[in-house]
Every structure is written in C-alpha cells, then in structure tokens.
ROFIBA-679806 format. One record per residue: residue number from 1; z, x, y of N, C-alpha, C in turn. Coordinates in pm, whole numbers. Layout:
N
KERO|nr|n_Z|n_X|n_Y|ca_Z|ca_X|ca_Y|c_Z|c_X|c_Y
KERO|NUM|Z|X|Y|Z|X|Y|Z|X|Y
...
# end
This chain:
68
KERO|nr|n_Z|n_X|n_Y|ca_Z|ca_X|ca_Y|c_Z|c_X|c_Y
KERO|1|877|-1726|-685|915|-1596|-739|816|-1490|-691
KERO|2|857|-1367|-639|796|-1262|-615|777|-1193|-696
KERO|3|614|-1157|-729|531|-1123|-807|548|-921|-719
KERO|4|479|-940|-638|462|-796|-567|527|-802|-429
KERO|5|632|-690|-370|671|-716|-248|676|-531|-219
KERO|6|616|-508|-149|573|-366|-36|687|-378|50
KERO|7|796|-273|88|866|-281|205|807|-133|293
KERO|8|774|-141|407|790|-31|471|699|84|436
KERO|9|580|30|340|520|195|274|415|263|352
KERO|10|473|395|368|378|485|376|330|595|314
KERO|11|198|673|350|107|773|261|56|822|403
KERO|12|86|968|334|36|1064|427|-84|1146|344
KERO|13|-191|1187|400|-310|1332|353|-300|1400|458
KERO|14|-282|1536|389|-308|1678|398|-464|1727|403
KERO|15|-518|1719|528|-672|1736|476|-745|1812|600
KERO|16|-704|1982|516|-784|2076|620|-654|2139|687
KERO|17|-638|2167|818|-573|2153|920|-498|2008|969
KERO|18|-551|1880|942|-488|1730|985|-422|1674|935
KERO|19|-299|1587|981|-284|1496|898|-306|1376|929
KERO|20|-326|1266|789|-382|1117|784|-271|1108|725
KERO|21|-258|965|814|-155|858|797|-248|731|808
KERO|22|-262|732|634|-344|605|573|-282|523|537
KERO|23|-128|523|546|-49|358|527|58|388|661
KERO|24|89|326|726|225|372|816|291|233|867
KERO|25|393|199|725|454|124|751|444|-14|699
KERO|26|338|-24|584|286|-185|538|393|-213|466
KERO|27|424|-358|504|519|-487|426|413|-586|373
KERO|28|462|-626|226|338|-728|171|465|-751|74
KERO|29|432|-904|62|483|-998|-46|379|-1064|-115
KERO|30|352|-1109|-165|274|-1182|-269|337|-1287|-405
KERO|31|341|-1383|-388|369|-1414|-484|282|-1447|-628
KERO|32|370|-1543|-730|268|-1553|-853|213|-1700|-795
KERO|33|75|-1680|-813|-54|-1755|-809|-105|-1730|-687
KERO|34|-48|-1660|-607|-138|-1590|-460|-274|-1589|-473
KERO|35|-363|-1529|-426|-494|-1490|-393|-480|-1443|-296
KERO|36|-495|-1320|-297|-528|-1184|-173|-653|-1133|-153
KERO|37|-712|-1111|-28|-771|-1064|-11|-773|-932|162
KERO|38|-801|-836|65|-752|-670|173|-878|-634|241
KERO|39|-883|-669|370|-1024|-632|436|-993|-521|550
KERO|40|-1080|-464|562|-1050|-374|699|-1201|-269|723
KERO|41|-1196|-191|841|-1286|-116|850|-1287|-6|730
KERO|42|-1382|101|741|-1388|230|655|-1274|286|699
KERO|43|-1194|385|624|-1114|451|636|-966|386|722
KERO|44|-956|291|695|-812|185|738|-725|136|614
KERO|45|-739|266|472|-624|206|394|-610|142|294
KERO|46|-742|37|289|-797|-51|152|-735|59|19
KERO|47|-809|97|26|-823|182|-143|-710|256|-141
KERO|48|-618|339|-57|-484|382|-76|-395|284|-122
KERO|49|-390|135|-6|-300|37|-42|-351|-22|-180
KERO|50|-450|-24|-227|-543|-79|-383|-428|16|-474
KERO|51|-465|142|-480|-393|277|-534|-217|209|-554
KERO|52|-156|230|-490|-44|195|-471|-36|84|-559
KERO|53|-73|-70|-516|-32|-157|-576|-97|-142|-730
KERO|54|-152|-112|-764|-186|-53|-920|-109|-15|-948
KERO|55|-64|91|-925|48|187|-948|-58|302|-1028
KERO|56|-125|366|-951|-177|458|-980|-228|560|-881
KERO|57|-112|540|-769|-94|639|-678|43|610|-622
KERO|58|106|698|-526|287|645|-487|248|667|-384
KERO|59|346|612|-297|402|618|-173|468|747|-150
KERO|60|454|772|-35|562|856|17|650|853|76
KERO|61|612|685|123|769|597|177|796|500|150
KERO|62|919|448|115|884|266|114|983|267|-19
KERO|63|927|90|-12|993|43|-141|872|-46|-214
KERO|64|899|-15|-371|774|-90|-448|841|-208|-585
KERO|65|846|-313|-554|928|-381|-617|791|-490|-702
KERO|66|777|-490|-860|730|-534|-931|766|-652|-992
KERO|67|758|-768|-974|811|-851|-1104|1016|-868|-1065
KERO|68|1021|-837|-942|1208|-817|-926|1213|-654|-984
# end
C-alpha cells in the first residue's frame, strides 16, 4: 500500500530578477514501512521537497497523493 506517491512535482522561486526551479519534475512513491533517505548538494531541493511532503508548502505542479 502506498503511503506517499509525488507525480510530476514542481516549485518555482521568484527571487530578485531570477527564476529557481527547485523541484522540476520529481516522482516518489514510498510505501508504509519504507525508510527514506533525501541527500543532495546545497541548494538541490532537500528542504522544498521536505516542505512539500509535510504538507507545509505546495507545489506548483504535480500531483500529491496521501494515504490513496
């Protein structure tokens, strides 16, 4: 059973004159009893994609499917 499944999400920032495209395009499934672990350089997304799957930030694209 799928616990968390990400289709397609992305997040864009507005910052200054630029834009960041800090998700473009992540798919993630996870099921129940997984163990994840999200590694990457500085500024590659961790803490946006963290944000998101909390649910204490949205997408601006995608699909966010909880529990079905």
């Amino acid at each position: 059973m799928e616990t968390i499944q990400l289709k397609n999400i992305k997040k864009t920032f507005h910052l200054g004159g630029e834009t960041v495209h800090a998700l473009d395009g992540i798919s993630l499934t996870v099921d129940r009893g997984d163990f994840l672990a999200i590694i990457g350089t500085s500024g590659s997304g961790k803490s946006t994609l963290m944000n998101i799957i909390g649910c204490l930030d949205q997408a601006d694209h995608g699909e966010y499917f909880l529990e079905d």
